[in-house]
PDB file of the backbone (N, CA, C, O) and the ligand in Angstrom, with CONECT records:
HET     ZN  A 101       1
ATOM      1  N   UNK A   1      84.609 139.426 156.345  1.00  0.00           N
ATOM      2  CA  UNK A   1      83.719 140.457 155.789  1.00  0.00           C
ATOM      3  C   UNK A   1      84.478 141.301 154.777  1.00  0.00           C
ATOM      4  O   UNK A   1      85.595 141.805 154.894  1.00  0.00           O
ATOM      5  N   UNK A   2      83.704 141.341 153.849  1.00  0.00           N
ATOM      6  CA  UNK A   2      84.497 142.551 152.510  1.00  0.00           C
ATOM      7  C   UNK A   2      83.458 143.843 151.919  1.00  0.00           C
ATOM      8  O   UNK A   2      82.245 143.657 151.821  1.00  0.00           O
ATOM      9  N   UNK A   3      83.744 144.426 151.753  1.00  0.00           N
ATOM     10  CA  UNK A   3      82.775 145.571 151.233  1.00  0.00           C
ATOM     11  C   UNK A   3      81.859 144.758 150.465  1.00  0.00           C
ATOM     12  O   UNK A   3      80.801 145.327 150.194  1.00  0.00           O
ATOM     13  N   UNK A   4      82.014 143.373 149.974  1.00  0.00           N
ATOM     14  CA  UNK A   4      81.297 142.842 148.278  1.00  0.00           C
ATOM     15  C   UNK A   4      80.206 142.541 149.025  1.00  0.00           C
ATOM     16  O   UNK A   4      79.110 142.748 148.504  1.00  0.00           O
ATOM     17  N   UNK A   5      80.254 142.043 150.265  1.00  0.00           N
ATOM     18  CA  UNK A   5      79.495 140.663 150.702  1.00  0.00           C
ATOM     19  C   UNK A   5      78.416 141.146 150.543  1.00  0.00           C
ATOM     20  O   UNK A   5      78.243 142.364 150.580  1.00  0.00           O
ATOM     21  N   UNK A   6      77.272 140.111 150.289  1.00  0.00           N
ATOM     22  CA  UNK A   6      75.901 140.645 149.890  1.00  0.00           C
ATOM     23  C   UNK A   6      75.333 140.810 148.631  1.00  0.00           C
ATOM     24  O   UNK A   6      74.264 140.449 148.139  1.00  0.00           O
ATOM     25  N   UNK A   7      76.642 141.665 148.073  1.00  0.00           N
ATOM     26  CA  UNK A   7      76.414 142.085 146.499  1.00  0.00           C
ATOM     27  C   UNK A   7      75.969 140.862 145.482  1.00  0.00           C
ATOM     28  O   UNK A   7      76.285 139.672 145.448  1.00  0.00           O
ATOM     29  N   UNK A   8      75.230 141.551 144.792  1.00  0.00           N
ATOM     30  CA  UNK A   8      75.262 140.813 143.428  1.00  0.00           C
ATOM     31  C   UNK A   8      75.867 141.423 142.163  1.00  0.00           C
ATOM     32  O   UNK A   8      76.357 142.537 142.349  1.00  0.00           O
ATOM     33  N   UNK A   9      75.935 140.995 141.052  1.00  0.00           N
ATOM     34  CA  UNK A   9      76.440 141.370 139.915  1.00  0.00           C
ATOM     35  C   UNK A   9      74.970 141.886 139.212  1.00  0.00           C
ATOM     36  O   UNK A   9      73.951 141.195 139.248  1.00  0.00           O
ATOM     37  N   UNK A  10      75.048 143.148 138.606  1.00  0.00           N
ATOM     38  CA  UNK A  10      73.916 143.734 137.992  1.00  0.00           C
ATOM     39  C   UNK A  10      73.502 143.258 136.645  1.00  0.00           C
ATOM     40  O   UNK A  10      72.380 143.513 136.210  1.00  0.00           O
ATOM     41  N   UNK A  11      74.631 142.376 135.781  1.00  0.00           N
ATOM     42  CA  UNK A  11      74.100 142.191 134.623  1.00  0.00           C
ATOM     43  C   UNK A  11      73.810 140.601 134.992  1.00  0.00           C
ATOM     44  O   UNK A  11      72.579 140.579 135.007  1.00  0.00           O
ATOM     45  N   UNK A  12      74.216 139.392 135.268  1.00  0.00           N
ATOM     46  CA  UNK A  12      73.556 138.682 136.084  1.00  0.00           C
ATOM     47  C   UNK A  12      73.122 137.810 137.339  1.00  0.00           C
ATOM     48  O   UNK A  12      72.545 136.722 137.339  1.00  0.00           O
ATOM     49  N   UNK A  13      73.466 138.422 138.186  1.00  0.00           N
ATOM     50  CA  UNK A  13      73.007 138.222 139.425  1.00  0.00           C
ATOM     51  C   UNK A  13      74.098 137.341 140.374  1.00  0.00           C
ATOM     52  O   UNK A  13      74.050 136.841 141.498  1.00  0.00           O
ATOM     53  N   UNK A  14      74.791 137.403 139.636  1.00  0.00           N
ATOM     54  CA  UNK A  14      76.172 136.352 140.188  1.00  0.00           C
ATOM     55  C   UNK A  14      76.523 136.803 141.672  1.00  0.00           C
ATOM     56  O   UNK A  14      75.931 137.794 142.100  1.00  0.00           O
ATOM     57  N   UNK A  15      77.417 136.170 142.472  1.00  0.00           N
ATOM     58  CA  UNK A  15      78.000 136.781 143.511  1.00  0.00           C
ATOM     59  C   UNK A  15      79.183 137.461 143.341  1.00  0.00           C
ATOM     60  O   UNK A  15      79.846 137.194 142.339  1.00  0.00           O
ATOM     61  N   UNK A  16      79.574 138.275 144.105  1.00  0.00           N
ATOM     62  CA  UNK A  16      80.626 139.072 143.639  1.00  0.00           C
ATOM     63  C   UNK A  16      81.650 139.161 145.184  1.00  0.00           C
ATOM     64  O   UNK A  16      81.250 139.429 146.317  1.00  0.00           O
ATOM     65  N   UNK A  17      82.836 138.886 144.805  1.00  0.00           N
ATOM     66  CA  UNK A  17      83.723 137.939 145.493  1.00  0.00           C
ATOM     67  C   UNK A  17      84.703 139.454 145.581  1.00  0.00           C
ATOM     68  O   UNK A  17      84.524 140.202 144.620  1.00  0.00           O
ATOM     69  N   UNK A  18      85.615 139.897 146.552  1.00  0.00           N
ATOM     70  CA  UNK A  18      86.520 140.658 146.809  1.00  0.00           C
ATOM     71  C   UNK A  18      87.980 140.035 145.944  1.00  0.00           C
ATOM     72  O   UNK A  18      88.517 138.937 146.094  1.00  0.00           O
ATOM     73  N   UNK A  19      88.257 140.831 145.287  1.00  0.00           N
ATOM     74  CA  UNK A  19      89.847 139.960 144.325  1.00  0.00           C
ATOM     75  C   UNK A  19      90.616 141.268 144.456  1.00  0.00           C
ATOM     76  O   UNK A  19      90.093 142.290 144.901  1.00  0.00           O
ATOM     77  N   UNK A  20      92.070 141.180 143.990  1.00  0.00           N
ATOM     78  CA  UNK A  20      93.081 141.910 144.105  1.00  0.00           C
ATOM     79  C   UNK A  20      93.501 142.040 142.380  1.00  0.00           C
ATOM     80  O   UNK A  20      94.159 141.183 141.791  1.00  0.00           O
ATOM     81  N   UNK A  21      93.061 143.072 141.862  1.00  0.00           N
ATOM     82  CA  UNK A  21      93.198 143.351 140.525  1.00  0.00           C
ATOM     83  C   UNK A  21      94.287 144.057 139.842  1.00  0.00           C
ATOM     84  O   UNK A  21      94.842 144.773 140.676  1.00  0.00           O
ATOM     85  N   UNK A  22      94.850 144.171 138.656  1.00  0.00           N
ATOM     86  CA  UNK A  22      95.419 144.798 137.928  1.00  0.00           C
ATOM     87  C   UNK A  22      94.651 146.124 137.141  1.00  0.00           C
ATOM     88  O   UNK A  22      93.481 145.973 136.789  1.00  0.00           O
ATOM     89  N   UNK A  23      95.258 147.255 136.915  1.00  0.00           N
ATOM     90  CA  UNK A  23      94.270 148.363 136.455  1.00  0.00           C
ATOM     91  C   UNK A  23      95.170 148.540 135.227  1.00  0.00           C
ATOM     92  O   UNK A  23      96.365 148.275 135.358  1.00  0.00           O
ATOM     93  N   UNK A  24      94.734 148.936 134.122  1.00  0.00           N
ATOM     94  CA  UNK A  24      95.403 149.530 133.111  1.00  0.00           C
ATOM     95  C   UNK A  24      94.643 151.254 132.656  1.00  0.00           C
ATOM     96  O   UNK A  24      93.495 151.427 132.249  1.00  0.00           O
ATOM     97  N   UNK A  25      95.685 152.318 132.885  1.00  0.00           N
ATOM     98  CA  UNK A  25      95.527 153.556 133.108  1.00  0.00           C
ATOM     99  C   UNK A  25      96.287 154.228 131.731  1.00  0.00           C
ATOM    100  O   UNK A  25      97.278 153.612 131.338  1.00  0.00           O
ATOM    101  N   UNK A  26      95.874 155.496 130.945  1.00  0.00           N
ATOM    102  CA  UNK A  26      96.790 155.742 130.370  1.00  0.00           C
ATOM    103  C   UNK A  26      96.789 157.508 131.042  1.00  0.00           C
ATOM    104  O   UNK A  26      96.020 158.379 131.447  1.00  0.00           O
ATOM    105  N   UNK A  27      97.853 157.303 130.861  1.00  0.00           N
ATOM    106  CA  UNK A  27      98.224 158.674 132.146  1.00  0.00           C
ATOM    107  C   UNK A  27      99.280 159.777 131.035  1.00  0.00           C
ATOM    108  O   UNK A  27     100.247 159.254 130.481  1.00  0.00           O
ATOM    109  N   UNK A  28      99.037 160.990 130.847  1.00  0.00           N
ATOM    110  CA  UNK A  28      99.427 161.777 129.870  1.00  0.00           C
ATOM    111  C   UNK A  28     100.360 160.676 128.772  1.00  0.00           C
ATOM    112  O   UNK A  28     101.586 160.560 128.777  1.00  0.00           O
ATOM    113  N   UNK A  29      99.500 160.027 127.974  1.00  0.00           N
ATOM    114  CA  UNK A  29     100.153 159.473 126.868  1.00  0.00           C
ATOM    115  C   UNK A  29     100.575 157.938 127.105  1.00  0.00           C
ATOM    116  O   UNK A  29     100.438 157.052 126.262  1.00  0.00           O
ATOM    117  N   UNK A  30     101.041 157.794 128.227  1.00  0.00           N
ATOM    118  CA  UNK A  30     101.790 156.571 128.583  1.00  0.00           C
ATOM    119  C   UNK A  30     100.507 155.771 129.748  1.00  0.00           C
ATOM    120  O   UNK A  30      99.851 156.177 130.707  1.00  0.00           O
ATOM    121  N   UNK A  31     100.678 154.057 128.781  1.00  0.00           N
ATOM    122  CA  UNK A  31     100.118 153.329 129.746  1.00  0.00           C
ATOM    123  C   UNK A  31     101.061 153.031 131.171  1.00  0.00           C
ATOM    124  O   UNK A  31     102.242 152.730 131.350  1.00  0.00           O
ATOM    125  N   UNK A  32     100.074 153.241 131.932  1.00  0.00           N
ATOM    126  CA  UNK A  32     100.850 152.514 133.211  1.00  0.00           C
ATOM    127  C   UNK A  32      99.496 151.573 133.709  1.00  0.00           C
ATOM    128  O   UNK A  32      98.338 151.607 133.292  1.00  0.00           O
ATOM    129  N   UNK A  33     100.320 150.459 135.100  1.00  0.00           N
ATOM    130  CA  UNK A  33      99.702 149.688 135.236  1.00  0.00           C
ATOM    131  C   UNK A  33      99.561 149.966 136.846  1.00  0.00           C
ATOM    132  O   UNK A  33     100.452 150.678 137.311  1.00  0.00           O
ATOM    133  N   UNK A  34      98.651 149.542 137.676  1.00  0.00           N
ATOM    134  CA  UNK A  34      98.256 150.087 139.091  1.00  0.00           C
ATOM    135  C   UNK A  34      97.669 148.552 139.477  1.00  0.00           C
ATOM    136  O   UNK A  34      96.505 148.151 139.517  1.00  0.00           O
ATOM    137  N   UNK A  35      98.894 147.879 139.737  1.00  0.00           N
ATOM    138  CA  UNK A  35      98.387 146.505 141.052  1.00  0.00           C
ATOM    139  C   UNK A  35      98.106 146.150 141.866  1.00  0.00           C
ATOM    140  O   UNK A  35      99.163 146.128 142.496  1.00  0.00           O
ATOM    141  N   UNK A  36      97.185 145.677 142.653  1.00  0.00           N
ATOM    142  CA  UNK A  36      96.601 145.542 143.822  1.00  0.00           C
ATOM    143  C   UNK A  36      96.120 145.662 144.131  1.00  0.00           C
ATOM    144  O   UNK A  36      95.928 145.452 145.329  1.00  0.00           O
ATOM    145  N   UNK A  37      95.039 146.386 142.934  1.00  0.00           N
ATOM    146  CA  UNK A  37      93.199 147.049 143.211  1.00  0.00           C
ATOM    147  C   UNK A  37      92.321 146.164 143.784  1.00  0.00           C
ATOM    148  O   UNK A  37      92.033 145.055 143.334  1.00  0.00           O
ATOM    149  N   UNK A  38      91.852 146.735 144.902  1.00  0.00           N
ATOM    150  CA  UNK A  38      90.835 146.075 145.590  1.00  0.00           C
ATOM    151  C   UNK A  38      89.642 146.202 144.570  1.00  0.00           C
ATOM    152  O   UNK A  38      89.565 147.182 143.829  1.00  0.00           O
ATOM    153  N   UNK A  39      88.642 145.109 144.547  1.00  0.00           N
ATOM    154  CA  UNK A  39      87.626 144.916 142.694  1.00  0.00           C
ATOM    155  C   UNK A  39      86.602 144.272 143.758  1.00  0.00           C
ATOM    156  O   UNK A  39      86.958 143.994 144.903  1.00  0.00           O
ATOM    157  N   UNK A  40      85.512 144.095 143.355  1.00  0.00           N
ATOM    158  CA  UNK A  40      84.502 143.286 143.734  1.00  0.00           C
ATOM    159  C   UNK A  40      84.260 142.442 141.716  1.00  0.00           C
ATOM    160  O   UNK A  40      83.871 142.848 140.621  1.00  0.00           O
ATOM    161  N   UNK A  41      84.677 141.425 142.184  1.00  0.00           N
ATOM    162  CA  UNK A  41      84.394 140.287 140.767  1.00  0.00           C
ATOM    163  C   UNK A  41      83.541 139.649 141.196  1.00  0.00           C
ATOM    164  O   UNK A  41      83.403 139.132 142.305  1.00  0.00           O
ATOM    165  N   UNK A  42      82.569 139.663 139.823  1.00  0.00           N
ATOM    166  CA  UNK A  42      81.475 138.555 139.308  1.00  0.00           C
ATOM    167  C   UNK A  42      81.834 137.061 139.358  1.00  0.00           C
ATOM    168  O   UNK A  42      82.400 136.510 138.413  1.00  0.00           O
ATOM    169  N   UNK A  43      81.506 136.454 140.433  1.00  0.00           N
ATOM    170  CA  UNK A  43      81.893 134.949 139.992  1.00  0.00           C
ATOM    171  C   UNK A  43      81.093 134.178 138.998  1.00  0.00           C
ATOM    172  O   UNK A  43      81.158 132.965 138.798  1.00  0.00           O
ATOM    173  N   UNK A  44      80.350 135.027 138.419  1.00  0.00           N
ATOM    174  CA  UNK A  44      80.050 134.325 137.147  1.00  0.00           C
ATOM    175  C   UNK A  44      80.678 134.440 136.012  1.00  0.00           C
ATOM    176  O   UNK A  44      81.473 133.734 135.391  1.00  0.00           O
ATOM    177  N   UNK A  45      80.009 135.808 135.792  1.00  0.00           N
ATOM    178  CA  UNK A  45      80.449 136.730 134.577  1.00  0.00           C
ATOM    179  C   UNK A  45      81.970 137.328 134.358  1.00  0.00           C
ATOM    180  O   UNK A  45      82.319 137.802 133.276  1.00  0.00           O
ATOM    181  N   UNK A  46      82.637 137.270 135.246  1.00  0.00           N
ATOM    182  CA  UNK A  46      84.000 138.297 135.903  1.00  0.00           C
ATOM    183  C   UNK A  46      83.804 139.547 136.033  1.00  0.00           C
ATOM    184  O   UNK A  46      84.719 140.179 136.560  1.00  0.00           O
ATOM    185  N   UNK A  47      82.306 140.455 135.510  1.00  0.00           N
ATOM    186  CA  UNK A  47      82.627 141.765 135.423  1.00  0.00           C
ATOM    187  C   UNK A  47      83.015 142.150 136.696  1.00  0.00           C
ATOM    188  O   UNK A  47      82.561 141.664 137.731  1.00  0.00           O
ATOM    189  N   UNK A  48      84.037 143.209 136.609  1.00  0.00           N
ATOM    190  CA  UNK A  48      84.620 143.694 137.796  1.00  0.00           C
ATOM    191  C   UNK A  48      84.014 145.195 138.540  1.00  0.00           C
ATOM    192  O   UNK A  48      83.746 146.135 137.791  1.00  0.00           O
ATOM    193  N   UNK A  49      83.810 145.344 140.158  1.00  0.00           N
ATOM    194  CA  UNK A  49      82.979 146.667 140.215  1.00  0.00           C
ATOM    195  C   UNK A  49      84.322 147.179 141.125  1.00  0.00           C
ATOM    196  O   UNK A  49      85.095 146.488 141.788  1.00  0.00           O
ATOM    197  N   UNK A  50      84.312 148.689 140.901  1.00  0.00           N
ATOM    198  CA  UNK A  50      85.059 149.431 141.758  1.00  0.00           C
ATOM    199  C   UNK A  50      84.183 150.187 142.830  1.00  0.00           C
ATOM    200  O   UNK A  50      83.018 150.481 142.560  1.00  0.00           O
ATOM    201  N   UNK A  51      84.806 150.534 144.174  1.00  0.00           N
ATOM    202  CA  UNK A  51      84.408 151.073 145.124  1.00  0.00           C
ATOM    203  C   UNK A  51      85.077 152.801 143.939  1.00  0.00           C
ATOM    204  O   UNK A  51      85.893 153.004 143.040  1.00  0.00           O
ATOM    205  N   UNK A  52      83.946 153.702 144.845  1.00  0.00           N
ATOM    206  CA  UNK A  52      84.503 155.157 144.760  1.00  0.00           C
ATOM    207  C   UNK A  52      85.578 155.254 145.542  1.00  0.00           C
ATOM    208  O   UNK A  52      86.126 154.990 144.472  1.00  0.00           O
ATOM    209  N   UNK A  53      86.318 155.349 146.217  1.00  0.00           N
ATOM    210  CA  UNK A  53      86.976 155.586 147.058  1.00  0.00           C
ATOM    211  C   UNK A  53      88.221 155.118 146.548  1.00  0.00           C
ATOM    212  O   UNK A  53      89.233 155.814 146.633  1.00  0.00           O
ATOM    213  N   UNK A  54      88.219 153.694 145.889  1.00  0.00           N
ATOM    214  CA  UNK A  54      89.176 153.092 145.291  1.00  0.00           C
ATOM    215  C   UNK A  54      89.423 153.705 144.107  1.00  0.00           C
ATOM    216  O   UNK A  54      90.578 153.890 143.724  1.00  0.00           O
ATOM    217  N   UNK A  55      88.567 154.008 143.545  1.00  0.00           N
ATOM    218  CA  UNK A  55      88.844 154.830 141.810  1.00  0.00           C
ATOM    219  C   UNK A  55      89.540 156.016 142.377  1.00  0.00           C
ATOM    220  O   UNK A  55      90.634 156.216 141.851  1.00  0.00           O
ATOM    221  N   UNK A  56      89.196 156.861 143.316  1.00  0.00           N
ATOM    222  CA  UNK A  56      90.129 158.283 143.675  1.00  0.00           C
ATOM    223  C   UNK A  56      91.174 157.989 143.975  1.00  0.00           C
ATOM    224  O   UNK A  56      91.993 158.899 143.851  1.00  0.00           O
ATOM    225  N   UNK A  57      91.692 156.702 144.481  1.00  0.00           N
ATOM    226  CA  UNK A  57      92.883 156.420 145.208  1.00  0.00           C
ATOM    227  C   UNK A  57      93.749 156.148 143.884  1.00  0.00           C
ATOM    228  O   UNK A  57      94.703 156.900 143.687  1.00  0.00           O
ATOM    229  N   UNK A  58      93.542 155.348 143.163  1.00  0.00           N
ATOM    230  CA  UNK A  58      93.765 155.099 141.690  1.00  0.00           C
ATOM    231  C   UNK A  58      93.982 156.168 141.255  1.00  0.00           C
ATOM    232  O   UNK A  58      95.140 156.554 141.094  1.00  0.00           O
ATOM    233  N   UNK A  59      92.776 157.022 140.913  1.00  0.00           N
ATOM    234  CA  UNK A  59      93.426 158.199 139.953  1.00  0.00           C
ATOM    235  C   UNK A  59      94.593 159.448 140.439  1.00  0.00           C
ATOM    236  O   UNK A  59      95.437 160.088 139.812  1.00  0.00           O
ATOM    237  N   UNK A  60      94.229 159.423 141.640  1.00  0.00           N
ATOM    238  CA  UNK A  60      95.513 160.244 142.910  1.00  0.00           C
ATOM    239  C   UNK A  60      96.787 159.593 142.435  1.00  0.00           C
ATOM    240  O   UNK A  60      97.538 160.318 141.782  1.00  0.00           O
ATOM    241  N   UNK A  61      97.123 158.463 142.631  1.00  0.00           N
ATOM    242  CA  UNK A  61      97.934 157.625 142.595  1.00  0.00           C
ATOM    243  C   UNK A  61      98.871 157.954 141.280  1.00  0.00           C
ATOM    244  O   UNK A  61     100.042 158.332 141.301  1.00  0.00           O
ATOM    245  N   UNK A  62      97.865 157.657 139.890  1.00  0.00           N
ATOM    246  CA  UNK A  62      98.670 157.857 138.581  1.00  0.00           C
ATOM    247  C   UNK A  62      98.862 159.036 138.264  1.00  0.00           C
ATOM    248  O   UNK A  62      99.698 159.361 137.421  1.00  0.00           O
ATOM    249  N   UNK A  63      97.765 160.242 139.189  1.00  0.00           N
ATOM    250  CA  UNK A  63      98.370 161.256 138.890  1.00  0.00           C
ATOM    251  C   UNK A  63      99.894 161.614 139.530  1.00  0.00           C
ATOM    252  O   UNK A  63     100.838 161.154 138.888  1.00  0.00           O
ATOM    253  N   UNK A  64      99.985 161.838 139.878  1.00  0.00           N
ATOM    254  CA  UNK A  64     101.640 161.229 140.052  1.00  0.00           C
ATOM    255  C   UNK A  64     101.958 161.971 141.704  1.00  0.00           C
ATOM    256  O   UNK A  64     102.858 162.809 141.770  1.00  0.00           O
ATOM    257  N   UNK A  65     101.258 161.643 142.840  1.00  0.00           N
ATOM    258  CA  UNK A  65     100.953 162.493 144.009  1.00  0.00           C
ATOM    259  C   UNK A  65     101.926 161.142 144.643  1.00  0.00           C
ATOM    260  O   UNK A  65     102.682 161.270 145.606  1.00  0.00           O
ATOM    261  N   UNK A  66     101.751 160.030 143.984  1.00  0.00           N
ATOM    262  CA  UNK A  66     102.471 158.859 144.795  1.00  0.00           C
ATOM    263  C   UNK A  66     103.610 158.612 143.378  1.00  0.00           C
ATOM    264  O   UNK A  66     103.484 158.894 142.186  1.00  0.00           O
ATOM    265  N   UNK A  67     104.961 157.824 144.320  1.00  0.00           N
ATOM    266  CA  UNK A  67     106.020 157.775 143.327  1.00  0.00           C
ATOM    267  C   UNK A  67     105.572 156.133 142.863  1.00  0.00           C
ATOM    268  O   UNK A  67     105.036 155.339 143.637  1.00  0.00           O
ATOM    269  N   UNK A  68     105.767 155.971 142.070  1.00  0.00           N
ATOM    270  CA  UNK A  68     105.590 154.579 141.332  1.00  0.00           C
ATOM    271  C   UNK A  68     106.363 153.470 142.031  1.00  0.00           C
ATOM    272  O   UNK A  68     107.527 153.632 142.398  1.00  0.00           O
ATOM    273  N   UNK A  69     105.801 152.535 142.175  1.00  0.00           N
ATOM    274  CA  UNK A  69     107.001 151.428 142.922  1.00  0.00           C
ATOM    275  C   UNK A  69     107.938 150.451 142.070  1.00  0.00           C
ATOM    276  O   UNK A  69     108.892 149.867 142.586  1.00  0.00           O
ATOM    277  N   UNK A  70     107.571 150.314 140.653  1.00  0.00           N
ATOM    278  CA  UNK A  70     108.754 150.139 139.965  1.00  0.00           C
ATOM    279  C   UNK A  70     108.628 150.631 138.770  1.00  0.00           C
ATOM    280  O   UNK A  70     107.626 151.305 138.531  1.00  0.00           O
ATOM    281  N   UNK A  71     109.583 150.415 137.781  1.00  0.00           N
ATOM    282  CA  UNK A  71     108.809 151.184 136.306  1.00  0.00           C
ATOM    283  C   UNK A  71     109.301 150.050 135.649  1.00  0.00           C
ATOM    284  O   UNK A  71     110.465 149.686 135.484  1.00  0.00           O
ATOM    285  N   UNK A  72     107.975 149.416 135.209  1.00  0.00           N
ATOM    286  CA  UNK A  72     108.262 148.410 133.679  1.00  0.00           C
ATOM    287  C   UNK A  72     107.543 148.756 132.663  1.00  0.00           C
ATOM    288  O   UNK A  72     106.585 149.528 132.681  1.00  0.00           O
ATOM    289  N   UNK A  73     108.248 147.867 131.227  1.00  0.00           N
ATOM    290  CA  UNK A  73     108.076 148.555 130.035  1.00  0.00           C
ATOM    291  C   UNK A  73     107.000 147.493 129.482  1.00  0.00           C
ATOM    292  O   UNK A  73     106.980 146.263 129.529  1.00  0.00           O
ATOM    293  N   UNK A  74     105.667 148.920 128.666  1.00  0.00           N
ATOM    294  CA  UNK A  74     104.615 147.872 128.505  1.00  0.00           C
ATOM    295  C   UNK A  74     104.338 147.729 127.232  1.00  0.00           C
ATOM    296  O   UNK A  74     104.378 148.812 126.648  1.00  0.00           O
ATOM    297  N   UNK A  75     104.075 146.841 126.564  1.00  0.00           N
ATOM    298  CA  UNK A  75     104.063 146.325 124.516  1.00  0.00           C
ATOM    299  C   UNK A  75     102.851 147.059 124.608  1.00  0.00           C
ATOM    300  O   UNK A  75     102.121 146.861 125.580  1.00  0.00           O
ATOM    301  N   UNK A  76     102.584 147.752 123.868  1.00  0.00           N
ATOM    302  CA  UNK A  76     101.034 148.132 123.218  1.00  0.00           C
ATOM    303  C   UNK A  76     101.162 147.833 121.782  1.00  0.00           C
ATOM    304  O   UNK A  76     102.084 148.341 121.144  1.00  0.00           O
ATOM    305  N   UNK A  77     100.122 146.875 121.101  1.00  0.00           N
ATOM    306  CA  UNK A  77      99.764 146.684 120.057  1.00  0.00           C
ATOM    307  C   UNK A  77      98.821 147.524 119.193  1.00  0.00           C
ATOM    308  O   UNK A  77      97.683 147.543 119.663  1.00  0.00           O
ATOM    309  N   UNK A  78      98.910 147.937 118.529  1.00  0.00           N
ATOM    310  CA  UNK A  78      97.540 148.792 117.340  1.00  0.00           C
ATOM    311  C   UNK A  78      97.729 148.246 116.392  1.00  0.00           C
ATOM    312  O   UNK A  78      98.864 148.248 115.917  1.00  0.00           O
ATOM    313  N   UNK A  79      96.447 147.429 115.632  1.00  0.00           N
ATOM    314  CA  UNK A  79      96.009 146.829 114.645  1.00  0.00           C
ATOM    315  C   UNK A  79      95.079 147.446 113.805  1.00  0.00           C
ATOM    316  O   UNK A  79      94.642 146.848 112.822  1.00  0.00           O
TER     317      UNK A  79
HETATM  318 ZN    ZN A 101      77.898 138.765 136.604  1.00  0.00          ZN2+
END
């Protein structure tokens, strides 16, 4: 059982499967990255849904209430 089960995807109707995601955050200026997000994914479409609970934990998190578990360096491109 996962929070998804049941769900559908709102844009089209897909099932939506529990996955372990990558987040990209930009947190006073600097991207950081937050791994291991619990996501409900579209197995069609991929769009990805967040629980509330998970977005607060996330944003708690980068606000900097938790220490980071490693620090790597990330390329940002602007074209
Ligand atoms: Zn979908």
């Amino acid at each position: 059982m996962s929070f998804w089960d049941g769900e559908t995807c709102e844009y089209c109707q897909g099932e939506i499967v529990e996955r372990r995601v990558t987040l990209h955050r930009k947190v006073r200026g600097r991207y950081v990255l937050v791994e291991n997000v619990p996501a409900g994914v579209c197995r069609k479409c991929g769009t990805r849904y967040y629980a509330a609970n998970v977005l607060k934990t996330v944003a708690e998190t980068v606000r900097g209430r938790r220490k980071a578990k490693r620090e790597v360096s990330v390329p940002v491109y602007s074209i």
